[in-house]
C-alpha positions in Angstrom: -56.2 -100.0 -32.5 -57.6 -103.0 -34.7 -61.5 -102.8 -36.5 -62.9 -104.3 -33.7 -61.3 -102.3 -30.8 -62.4 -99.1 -32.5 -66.3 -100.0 -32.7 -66.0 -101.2 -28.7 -64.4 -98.0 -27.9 -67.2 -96.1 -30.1 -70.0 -98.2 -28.2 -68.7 -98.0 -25.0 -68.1 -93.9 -25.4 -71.7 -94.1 -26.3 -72.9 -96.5 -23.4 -71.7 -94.0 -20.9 -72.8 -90.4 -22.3 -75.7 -92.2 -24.1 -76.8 -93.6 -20.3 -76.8 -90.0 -18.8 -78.7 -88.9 -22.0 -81.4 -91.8 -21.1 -81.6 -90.5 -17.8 -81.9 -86.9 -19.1 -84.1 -87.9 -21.7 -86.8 -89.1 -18.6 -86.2 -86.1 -16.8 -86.7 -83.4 -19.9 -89.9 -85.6 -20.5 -91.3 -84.8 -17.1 -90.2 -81.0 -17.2 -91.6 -80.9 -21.2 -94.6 -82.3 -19.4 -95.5 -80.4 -16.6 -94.3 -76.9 -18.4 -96.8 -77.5 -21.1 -99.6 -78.7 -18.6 -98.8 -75.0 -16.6 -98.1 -72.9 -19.7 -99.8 -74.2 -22.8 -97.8 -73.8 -26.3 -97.6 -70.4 -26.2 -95.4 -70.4 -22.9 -93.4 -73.9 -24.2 -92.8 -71.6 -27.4 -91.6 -68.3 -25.4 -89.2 -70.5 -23.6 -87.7 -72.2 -26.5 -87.4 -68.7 -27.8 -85.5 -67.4 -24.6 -83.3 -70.4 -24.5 -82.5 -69.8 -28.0 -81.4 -66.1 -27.7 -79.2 -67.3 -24.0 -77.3 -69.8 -26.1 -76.5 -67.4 -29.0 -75.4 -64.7 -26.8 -73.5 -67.6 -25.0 -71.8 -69.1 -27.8 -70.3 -65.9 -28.8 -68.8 -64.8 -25.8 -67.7 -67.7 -25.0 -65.1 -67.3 -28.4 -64.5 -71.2 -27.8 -62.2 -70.9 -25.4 -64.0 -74.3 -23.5 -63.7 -76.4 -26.9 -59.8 -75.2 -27.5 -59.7 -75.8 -24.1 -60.2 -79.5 -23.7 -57.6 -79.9 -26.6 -54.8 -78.2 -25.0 -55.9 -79.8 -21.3 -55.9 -82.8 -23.1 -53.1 -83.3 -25.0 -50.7 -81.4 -21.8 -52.3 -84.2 -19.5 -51.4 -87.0 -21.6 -48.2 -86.1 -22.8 -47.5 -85.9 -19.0 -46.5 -82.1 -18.6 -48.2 -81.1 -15.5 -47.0 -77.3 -16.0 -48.9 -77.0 -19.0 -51.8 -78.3 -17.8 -51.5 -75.9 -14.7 -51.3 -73.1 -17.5 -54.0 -74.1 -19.5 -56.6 -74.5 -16.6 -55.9 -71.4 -15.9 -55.9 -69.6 -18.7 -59.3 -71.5 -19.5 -60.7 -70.4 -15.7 -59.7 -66.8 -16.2 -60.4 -66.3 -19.5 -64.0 -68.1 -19.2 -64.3 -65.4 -15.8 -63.7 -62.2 -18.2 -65.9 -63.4 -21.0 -69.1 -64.5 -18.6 -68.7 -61.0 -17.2 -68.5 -59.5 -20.7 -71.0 -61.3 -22.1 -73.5 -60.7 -19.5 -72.8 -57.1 -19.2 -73.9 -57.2 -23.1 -77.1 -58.8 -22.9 -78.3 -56.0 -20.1 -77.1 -53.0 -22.4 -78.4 -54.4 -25.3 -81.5 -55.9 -23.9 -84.1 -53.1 -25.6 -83.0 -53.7 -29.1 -82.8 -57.8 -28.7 -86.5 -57.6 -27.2 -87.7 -55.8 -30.0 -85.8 -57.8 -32.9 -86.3 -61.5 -31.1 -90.1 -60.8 -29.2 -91.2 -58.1 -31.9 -91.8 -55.6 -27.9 -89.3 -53.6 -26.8 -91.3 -53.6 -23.5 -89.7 -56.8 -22.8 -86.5 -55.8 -22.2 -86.9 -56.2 -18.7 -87.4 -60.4 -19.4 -83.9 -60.6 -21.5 -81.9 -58.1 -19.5 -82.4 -61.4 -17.2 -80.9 -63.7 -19.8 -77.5 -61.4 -18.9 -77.3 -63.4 -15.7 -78.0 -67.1 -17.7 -75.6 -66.2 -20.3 -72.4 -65.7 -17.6 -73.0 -68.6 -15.9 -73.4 -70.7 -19.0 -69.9 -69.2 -19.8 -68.7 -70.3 -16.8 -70.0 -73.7 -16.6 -68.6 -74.1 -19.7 -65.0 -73.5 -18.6 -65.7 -76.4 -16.6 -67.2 -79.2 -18.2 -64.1 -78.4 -20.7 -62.1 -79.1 -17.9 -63.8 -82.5 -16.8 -63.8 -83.6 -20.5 -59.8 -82.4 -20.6 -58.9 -84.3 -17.4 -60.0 -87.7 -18.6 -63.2 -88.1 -16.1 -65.9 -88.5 -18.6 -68.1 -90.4 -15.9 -67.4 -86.8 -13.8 -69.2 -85.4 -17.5 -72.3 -88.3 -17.8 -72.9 -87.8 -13.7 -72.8 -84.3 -14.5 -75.2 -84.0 -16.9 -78.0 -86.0 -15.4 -77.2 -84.1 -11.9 -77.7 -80.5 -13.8 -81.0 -82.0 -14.9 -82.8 -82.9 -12.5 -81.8 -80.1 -10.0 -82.4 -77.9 -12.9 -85.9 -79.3 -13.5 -87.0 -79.4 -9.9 -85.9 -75.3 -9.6 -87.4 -74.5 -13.0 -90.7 -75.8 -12.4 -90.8 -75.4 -8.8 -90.7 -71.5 -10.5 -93.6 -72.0 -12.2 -95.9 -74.1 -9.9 -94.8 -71.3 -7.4 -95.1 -67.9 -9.4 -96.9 -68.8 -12.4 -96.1 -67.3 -15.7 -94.1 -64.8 -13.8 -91.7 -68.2 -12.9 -90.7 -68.4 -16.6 -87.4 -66.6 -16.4 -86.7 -68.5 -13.2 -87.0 -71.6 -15.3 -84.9 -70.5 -17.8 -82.1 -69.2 -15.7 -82.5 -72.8 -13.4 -80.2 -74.9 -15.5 -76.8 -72.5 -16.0 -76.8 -71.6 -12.5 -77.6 -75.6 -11.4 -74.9 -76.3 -14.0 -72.2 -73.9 -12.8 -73.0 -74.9 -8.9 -72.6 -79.0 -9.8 -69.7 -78.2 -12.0 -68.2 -76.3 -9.1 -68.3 -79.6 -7.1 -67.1 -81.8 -10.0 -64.6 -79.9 -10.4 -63.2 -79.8 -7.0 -63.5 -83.5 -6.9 -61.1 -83.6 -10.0 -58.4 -82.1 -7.9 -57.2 -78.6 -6.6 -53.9 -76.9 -8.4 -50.8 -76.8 -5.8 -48.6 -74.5 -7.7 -46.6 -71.3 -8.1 -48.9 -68.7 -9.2 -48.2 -67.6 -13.0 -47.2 -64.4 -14.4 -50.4 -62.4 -16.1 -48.2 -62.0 -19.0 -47.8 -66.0 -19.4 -51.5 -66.6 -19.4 -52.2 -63.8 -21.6 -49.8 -65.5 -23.9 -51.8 -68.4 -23.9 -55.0 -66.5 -24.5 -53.9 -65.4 -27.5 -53.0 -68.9 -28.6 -56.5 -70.3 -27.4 -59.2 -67.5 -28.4 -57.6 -67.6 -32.7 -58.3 -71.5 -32.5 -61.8 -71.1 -31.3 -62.7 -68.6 -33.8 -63.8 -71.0 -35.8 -66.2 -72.8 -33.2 -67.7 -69.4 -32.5 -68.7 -68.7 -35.8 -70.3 -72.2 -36.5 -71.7 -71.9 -33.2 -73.5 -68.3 -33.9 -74.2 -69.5 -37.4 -76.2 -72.5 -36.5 -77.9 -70.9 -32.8 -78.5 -67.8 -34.7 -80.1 -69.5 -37.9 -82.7 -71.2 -35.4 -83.3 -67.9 -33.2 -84.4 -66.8 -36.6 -86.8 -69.1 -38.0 -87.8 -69.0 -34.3 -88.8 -65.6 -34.4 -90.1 -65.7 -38.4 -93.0 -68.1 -36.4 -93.2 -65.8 -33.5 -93.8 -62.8 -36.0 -95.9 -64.7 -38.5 -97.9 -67.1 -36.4 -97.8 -66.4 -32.9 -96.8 -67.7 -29.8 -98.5 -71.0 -30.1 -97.4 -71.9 -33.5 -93.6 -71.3 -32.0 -94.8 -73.7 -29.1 -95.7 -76.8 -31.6 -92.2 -76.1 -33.6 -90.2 -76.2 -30.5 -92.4 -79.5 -29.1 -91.1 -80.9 -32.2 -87.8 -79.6 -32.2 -87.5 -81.1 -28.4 -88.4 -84.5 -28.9 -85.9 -84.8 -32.0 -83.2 -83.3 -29.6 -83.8 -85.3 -26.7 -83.8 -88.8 -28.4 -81.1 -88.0 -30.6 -78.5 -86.5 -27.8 -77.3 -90.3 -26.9 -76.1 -90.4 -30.1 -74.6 -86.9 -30.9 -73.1 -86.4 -27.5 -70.6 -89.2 -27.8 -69.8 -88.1 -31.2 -68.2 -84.4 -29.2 -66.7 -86.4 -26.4 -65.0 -88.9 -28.1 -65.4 -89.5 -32.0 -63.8 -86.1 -32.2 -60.5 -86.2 -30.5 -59.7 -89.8 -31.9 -60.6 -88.3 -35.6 -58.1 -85.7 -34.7 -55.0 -88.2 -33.7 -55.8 -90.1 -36.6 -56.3 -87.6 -39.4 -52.8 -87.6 -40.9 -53.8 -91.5 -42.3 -56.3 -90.9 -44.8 -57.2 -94.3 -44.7 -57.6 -95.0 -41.0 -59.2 -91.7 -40.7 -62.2 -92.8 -43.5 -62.4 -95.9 -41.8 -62.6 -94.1 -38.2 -65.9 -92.5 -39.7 -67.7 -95.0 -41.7 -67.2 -97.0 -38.5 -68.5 -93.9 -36.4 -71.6 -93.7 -38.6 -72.2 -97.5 -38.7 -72.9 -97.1 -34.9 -75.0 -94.1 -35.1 -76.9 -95.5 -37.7 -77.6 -98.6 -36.0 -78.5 -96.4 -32.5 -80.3 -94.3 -34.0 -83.0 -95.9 -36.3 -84.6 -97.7 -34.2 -85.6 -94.8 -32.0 -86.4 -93.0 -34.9 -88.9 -95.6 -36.5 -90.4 -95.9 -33.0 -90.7 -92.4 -32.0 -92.2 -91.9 -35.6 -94.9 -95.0 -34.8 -96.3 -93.7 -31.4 -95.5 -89.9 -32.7 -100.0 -89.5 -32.8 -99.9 -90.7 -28.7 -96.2 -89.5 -27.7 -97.3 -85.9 -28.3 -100.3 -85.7 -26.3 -99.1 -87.9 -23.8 -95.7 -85.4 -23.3 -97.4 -82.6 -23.9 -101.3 -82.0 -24.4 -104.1 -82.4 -27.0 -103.2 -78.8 -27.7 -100.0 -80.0 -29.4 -101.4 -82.0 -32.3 -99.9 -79.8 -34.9 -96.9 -80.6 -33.8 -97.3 -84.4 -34.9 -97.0 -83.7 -38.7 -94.1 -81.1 -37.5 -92.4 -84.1 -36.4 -92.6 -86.6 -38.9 -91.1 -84.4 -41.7 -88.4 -83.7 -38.9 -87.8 -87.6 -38.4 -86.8 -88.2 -42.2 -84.3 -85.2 -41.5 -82.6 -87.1 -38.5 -81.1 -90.0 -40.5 -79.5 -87.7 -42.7 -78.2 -85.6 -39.7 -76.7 -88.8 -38.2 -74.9 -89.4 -41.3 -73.7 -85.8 -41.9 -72.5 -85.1 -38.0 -69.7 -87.7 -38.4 -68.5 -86.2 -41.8 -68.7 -82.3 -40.2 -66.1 -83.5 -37.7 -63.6 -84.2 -40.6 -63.8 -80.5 -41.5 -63.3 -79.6 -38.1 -60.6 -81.3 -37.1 -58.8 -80.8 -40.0 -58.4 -77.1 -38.8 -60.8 -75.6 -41.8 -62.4 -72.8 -39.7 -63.1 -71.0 -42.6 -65.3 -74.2 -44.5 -66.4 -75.3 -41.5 -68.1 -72.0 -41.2 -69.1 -72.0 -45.1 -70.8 -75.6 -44.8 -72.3 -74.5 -41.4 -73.8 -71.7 -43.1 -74.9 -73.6 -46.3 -77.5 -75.6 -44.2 -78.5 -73.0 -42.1 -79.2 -70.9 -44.9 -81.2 -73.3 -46.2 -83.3 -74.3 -43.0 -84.2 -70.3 -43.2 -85.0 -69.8 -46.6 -87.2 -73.0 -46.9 -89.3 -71.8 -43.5 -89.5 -68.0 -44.6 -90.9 -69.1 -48.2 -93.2 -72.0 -46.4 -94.6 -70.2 -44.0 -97.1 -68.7 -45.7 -98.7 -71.6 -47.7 -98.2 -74.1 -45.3 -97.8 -73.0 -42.0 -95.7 -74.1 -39.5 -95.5 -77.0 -40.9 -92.9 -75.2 -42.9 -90.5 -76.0 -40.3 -90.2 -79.3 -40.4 -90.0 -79.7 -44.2 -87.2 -77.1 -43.6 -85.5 -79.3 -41.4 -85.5 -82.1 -44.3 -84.4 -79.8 -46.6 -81.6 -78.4 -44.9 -79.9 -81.8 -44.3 -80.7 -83.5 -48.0 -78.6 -80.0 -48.8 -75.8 -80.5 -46.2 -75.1 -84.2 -46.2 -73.7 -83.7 -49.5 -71.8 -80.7 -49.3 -70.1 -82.4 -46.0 -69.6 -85.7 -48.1 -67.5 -83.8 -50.9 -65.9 -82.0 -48.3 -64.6 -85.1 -46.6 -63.6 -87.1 -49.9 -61.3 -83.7 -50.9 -59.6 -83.9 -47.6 -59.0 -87.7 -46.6 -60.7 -89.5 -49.8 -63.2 -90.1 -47.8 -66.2 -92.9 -49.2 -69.1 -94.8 -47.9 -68.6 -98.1 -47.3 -70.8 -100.5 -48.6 -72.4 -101.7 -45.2 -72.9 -98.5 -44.2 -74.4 -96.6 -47.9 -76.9 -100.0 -47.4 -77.9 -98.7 -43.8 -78.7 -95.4 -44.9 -80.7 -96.5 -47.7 -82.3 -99.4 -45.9 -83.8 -96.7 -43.0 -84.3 -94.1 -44.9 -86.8 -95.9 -47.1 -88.6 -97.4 -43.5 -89.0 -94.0 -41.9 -90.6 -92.9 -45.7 -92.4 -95.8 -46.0 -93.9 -95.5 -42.3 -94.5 -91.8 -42.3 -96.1 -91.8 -45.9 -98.3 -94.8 -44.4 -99.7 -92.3 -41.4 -101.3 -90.2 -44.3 -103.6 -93.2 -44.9 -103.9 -94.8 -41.4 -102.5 -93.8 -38.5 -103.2 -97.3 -36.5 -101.8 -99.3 -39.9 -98.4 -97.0 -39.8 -97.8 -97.4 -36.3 -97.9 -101.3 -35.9 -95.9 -101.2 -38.9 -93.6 -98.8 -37.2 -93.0 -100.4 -34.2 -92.2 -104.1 -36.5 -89.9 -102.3 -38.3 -88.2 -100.5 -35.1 -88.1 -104.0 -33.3 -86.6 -105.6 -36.1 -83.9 -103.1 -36.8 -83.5 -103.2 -33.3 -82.8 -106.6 -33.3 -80.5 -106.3 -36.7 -78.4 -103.6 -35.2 -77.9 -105.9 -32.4 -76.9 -109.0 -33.8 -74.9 -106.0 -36.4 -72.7 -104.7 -32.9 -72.2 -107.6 -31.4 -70.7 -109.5 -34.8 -68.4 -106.4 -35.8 -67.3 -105.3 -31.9 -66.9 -108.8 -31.0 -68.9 -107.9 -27.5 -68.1 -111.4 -26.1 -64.3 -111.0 -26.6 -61.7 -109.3 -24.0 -62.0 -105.6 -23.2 -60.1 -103.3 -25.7 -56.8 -101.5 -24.5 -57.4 -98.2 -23.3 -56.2 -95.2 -25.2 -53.7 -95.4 -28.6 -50.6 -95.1 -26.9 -48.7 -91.9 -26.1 -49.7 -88.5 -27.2 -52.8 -89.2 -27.7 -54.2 -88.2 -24.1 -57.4 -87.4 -25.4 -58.4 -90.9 -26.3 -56.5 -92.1 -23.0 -59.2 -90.0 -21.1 -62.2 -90.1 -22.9 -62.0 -94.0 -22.2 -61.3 -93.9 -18.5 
């Protein structure tokens, strides 16, 4: 695939998850919204904190069977052998049916000792033995957006994803408008269980299995291929969840409840705008960075051009939602929230670097370096943690966010020298200019707000339209958006790429 085929494929991965993120991004807006007009930060901090602990629990019993799953879906289905991909689908169904049921069962025998280390009560227990019933069916779902992603139907994915929100949303705050506070677990649970039902249908839309059944032993066999390869996805995964459930719970213990609400305001804004960007990186950066790793060259060039287009995304947003941060937070949330502004714009110098170190963390990962992966997982984390624990007492909770900037100014670099031993990897020059070019806006903008709010945010919003306009006229020169459509896919065996384009 030629230089400019590669940067259409990367946009056009990112023009369809990046829509459904759009669309998500309006409805997580309204739910933000209305939850913080019902509950105040206290309750938008107790859910963040419950949603936290139903991911980590989630993450490790899921033992990343879905991930290893869309690989092995994947490359069966575009290799053409239709009995392998009978075998892994169900190998990925029944083993994702054991561990939901494992997992669950868990979180209710454990749920005493996770209220009293997580919520500081042991009284609780009763609110996260209820997380047992989010954590199986976030398993489960799992299983099958692996399954969409592995079967090429990537549109299935985006529709999916803006479906589970906005049935999720209506049920979760329907909860809350109905029951009051005593809706909160209601809204938690409300998005697995509306993502397992729509995956259900999806799913069934993707087309039934008409074959002999296969022997236990067979799909035991493959279990024990599946569940070593995810080890490492697991770890990174409870590294990275559990590293946030604690510097959750350091503000929960230290501050309060509506401390932990202004961190996880912040922390949802930076997620929400950003997912356009990072989802596309999972769905399709990564398996083409996989086919291509064995050419150092093409694989280096594979990720400057990946971060060229995150880069160029993701700026302008960043300088924008940095601008109107003083309004944006009130105006999604309430006056209540302030804090949460000066939360945010330490988190927003943080986000460049985490768009240039996400394409750079794939290389570790798809060279097969669980064990790294973990270690450079774990070096960031570590250092997200220790900078809130030692912050939080001079400074607040405004700890977190210069926490967040720390953690990446630490990471980017590790991931960088990671990537050059492996493939030789280097910036290019177009793309070290990018960084440098933002980065120094979003300072420039933020350390403006100190002075004047009203002087930083008209220059804000002239920088963000002029970068806009920049990484326009930027995609449209180096993709060649007028020319003819790319060819799908990089030929045989690489089923992955095939799909992810359909």
């Amino acid at each position: 695939m030629n230089d400019r085929n590669s940067y259409r494929t990367i946009l056009r991965s990112s023009t369809i998850m990046g829509g459904a993120s759009v669309l998500n991004v309006v409805i997580g807006l309204v739910r933000m919204k209305l939850v913080a007009v019902l509950l105040g930060p206290a309750g938008v901090g107790l859910i963040g904190l419950l949603h936290n602990l139903m991911q980590a629990a989630s993450d490790i019993a899921a033992m990343g069977l879905g991930t290893v799953g869309v690989r092995q879906i994947a490359e069966a289905n575009g290799d053409g052998r239709a009995d392998d991909v009978v075998l892994a689908r169900r190998a990925l169904l029944w083993g994702t049916v054991v561990l939901a049921l494992l997992g669950g069962a868990a979180i209710w025998f454990l749920r005493a000792p996770i209220a009293k280390w997580s919520l500081g009560d042991s009284g609780k227990s009763d609110l996260v033995g209820w997380l047992a019933l989010g954590v199986a069916f976030t398993v489960a779902a799992g299983s099958q957006g692996a399954l969409l992603n592995g079967l090429r139907r990537i549109g299935d994915l985006a529709r999916l994803q803006v479906a589970t929100g906005f049935l999720g949303t209506v049920l979760g705050v329907g909860a809350i408008l109905l029951w009051g506070e005593a809706g909160l677990v209601a809204y938690v649970l409300s998005a697995p269980i509306a993502t397992f039902v729509l995956g259900h249908v999806f799913v069934l839309r993707a087309g039934i299995v008409h074959a002999p059944p296969t022997p236990w032993r067979i799909i035991v066999a493959q279990w024990r291929v599946m569940i070593p390869l995810g080890s490492a996805f697991v770890l990174s995964g409870l590294v990275t969840t559990g590293g946030f459930l604690v510097v959750r719970s350091l503000v929960q213990r230290d501050l309060g409840p509506v401390a932990l609400g202004h961190f996880q305001a912040a922390w949802a804004i930076g997620m929400t705008y950003l997912g356009f960007v990072l989802t596309a990186m999972g769905t399709d950066y990564y398996p083409r960075l996989c086919a291509v790793l064995h050419d150092p060259p093409a694989a280096s060039r594979l990720v400057n051009e990946q971060t060229e287009v995150a880069l160029l995304l993701a700026a302008p947003a960043v300088l924008a939602v940095l601008a109107v941060s003083p309004w944006l937070v009130p105006l999604l949330y309430t006056d209540a929230f302030t804090p949460t502004i000066a939360i945010l714009h330490w988190q927003l110098l943080g986000d460049l670097l985490k768009v240039m170190s996400w394409p750079l963390g794939f290389v570790i990962l798809a060279a097969g370096s669980g064990r790294t992966f973990v270690v450079s997982e774990s070096i960031g984390v570590g250092v997200f943690v220790a900078a809130v624990g030692i912050g939080l007492p001079p400074i607040g909770v405004l700890a977190t966010g210069v926490g967040f900037l720390a953690m990446y100014l630490v990471y980017l670099p590790v991931v960088w020298w990671l990537a050059r031993r492996r493939i030789g990897f280097a910036w290019t020059p177009a793309v070290v200019r990018m960084g440098l070019g933002f980065s120094a806006a979003v300072s420039a903008v933020s350390a403006l707000s100190i002075c004047s709010q009203m002087s930083a945010a008209l220059v804000g919003l002239v920088l963000a339209v002029g970068s806009g306009l920049y990484a326009l006229s930027r995609l449209r020169r180096v993709a060649d958006l007028t020319g003819s459509r790319p060819a799908e896919g990089c030929g045989k065996g690489n089923g992955a790429i095939d799909g992810l384009l359909r």
